[in-house]
C-alpha positions as CSV (number, residue, x, y, z in Angstrom):
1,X,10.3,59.0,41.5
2,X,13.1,57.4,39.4
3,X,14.3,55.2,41.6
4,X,10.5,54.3,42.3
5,X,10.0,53.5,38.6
6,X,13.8,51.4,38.9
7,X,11.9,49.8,41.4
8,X,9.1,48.4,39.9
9,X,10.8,48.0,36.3
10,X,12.9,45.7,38.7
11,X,9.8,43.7,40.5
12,X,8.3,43.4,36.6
13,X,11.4,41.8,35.5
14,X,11.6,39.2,37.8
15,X,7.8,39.0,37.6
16,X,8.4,38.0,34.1
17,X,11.5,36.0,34.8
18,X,9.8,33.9,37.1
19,X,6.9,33.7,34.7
20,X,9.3,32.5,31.9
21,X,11.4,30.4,34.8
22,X,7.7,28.4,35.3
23,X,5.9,28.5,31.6
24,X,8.3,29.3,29.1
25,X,9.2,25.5,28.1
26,X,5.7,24.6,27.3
27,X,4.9,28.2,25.8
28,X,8.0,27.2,23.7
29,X,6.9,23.8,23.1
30,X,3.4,24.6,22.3
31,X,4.6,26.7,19.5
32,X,6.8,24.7,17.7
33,X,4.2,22.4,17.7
34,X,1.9,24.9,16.3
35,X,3.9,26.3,13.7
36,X,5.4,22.9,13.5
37,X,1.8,21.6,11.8
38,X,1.2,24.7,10.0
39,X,4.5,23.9,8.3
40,X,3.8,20.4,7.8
41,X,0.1,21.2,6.2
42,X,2.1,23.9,3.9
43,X,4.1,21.3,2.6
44,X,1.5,18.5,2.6
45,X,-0.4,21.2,0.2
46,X,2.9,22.0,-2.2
47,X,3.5,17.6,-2.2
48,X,-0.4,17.2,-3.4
49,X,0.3,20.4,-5.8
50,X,3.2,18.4,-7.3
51,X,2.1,15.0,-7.2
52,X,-0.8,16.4,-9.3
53,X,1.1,18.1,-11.7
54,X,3.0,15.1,-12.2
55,X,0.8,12.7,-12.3
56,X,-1.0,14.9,-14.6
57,X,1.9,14.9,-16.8
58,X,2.3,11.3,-16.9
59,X,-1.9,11.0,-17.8
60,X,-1.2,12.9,-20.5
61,X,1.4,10.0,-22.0
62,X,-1.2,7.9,-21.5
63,X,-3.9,9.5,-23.4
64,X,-1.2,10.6,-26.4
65,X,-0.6,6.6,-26.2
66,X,-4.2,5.7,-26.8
67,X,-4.5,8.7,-29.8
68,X,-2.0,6.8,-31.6
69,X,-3.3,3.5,-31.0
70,X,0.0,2.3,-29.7
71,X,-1.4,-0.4,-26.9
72,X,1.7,-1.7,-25.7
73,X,2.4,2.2,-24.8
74,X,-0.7,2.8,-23.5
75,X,0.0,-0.3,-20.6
76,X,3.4,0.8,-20.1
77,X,2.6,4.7,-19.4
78,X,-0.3,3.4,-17.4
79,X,2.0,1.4,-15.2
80,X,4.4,4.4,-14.6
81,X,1.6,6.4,-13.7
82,X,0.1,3.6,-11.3
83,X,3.9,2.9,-9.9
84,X,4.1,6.4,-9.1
85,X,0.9,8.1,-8.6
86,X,-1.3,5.5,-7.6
87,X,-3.4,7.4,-5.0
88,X,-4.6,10.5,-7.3
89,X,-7.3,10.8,-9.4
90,X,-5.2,11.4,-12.2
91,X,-4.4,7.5,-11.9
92,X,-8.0,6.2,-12.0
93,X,-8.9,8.6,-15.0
94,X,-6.0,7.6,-16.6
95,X,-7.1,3.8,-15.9
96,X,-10.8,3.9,-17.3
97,X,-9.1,5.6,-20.5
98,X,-6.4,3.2,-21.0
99,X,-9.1,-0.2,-20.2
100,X,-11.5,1.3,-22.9
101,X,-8.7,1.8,-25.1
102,X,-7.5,-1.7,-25.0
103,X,-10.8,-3.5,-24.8
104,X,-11.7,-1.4,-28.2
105,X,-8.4,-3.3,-29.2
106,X,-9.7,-6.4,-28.6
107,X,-7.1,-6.6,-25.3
108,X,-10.3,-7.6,-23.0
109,X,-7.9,-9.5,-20.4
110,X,-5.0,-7.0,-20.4
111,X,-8.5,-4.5,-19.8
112,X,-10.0,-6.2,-16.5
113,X,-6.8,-6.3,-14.2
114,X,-6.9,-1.8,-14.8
115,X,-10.3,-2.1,-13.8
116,X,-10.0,-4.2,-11.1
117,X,-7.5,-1.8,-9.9
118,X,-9.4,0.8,-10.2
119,X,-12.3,-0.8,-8.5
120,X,-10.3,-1.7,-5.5
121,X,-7.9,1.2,-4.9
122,X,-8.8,4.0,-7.0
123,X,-8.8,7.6,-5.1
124,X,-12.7,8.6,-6.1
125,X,-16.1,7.0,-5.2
126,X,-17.5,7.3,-8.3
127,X,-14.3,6.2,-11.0
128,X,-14.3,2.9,-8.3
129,X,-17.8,2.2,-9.4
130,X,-17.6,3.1,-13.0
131,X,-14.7,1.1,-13.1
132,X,-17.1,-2.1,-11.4
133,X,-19.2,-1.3,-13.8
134,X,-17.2,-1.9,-16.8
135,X,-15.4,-4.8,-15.6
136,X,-18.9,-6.5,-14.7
137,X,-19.9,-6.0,-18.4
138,X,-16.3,-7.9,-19.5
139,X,-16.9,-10.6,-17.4
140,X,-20.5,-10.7,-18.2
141,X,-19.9,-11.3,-22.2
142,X,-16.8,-13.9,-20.4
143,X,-20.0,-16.2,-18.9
144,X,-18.4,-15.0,-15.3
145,X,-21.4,-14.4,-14.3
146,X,-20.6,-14.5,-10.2
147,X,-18.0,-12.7,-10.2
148,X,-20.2,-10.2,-12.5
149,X,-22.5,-10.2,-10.0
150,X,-20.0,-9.8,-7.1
151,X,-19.1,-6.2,-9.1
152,X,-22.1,-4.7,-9.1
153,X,-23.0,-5.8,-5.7
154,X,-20.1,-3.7,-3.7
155,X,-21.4,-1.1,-2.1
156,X,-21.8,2.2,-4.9
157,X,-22.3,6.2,-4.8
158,X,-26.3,6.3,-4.7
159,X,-26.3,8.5,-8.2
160,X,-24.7,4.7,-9.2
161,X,-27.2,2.5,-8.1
162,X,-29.8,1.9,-11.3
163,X,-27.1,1.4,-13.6
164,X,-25.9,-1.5,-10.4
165,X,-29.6,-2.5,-10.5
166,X,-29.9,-2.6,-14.4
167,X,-26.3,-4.7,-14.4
168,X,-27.3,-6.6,-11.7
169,X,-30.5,-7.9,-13.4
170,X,-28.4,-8.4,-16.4
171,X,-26.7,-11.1,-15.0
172,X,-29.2,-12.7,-13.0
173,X,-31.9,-13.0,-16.0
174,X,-28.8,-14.7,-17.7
175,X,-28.1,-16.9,-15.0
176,X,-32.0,-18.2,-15.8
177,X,-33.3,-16.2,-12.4
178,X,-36.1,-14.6,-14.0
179,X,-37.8,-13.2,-10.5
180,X,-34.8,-11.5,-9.3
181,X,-33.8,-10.5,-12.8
182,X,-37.2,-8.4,-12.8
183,X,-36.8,-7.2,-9.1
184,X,-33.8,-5.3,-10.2
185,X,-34.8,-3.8,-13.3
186,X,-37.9,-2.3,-11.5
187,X,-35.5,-1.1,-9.1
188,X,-33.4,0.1,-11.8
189,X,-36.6,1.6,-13.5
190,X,-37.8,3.1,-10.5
191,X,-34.7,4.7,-10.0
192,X,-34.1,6.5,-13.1
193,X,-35.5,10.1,-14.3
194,X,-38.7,9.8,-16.0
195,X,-37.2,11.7,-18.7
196,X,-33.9,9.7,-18.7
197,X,-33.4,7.9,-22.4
198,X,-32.0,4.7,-20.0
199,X,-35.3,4.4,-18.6
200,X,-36.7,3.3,-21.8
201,X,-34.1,0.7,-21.9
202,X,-34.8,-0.9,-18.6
203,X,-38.4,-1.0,-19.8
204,X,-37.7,-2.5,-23.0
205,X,-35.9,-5.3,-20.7
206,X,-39.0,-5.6,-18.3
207,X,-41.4,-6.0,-21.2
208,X,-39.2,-8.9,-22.8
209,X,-40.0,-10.2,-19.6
210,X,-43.4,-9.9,-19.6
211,X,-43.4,-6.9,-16.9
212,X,-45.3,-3.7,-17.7
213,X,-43.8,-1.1,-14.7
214,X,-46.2,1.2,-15.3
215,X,-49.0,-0.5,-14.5
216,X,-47.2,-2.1,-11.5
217,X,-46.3,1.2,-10.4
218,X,-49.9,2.6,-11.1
219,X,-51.5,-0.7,-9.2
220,X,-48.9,0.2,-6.3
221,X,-50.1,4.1,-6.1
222,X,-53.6,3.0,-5.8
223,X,-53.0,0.1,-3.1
224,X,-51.0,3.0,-1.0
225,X,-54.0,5.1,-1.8
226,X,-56.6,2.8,-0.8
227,X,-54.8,2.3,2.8
């Protein structure tokens, strides 16, 4: 019996040797790349950890720049932050703080190129399209009205477009185009919660204009009705 068992501990062996002999390099291969990317995604997740910690730290210099009021500080802890941590969200927050700060200072130019930053490269949908926003309404009170326009035209999160609407019709009913000026604000109107306080501005803007939405919206129920 023990040499039997020898036996076939000996055929199992060679079993396995010829088994390792045939599949071990791509067993072996197929691991490291395995563990390899569960490595890599461990320290992908530690870099973003640290990049946001940083970048955090580097927001915060930012924001103590614009409590004391300091704008020359306020562009310069920006720009280290931008340098260095350009693709976190840390960096378009940061942005948006440090444009309002300097456009309160009466810095609108120094302002537009952090929003146009922002706009273009900044990590998050919706600080890209704030960031449009407020550089639209710069260059609107600048008498830039198409490249105004060209803001609030790009392509927005949909929770973004009345405010693009309202802005776009802005600039239009400036640029003497009363018709389209009126098509966006209904859009914008139309939009917007019933209960929202900005609804009441759009309307305001539609009545200068000689537009009652209500009634066009009432006169559009019942024509959808009558069909």
């Amino acid at each position: 019996m023990a040499k039997n068992f020898d036996l076939q501990e000996q055929e199992q062996l060679e079993e396995l040797k010829h088994f390792w002999k045939t599949w071990g390099n791509l067993i072996t291969w197929t691991l490291i790349v395995i563990l390899g990317a569960f490595a890599a995604w461990n320290g992908w997740r530690l870099w973003q950890s640290r990049q946001a910690q940083q970048a955090t730290a580097l927001a915060e210099a930012v924001d103590a720049a614009v409590q004391a009021g300091d704008t020359a500080r306020v562009q310069q802890a920006f720009g280290d932050l931008k340098d260095s941590y350009g693709g976190t969200v840390q960096a378009a927050q940061a942005g948006l703080l440090a444009a309002k700060s300097l456009v309160d200072a009466g810095k609108a130019e120094e302002a537009k190129p952090i929003l146009a930053w922002i706009a273009d490269k900044g990590e998050d949908d919706g600080l890209r399209a704030l960031a449009r926003l407020r550089l639209a309404g710069l260059l609107i009170e600048q008498k830039a009205y198409d490249e105004a326009l060209a803001q609030v035209s790009a392509a927005m999160p949909g929770e973004f477009a009345a405010l693009a609407a309202d802005r776009k019709g802005d600039v239009l009913q400036l640029q003497d185009k009363k018709p389209q000026a009126i098509d966006e604000y209904r859009r914008a109107w139309g939009t917007l919660d019933e209960r929202a306080d900005y609804r009441r501005l759009v309307e305001a803007k539609l009545n200068a204009l000689g537009v009652q939405p209500e009634k066009v919206a009432s006169a559009g129920n019942a024509s959808g009705g009558a069909q």
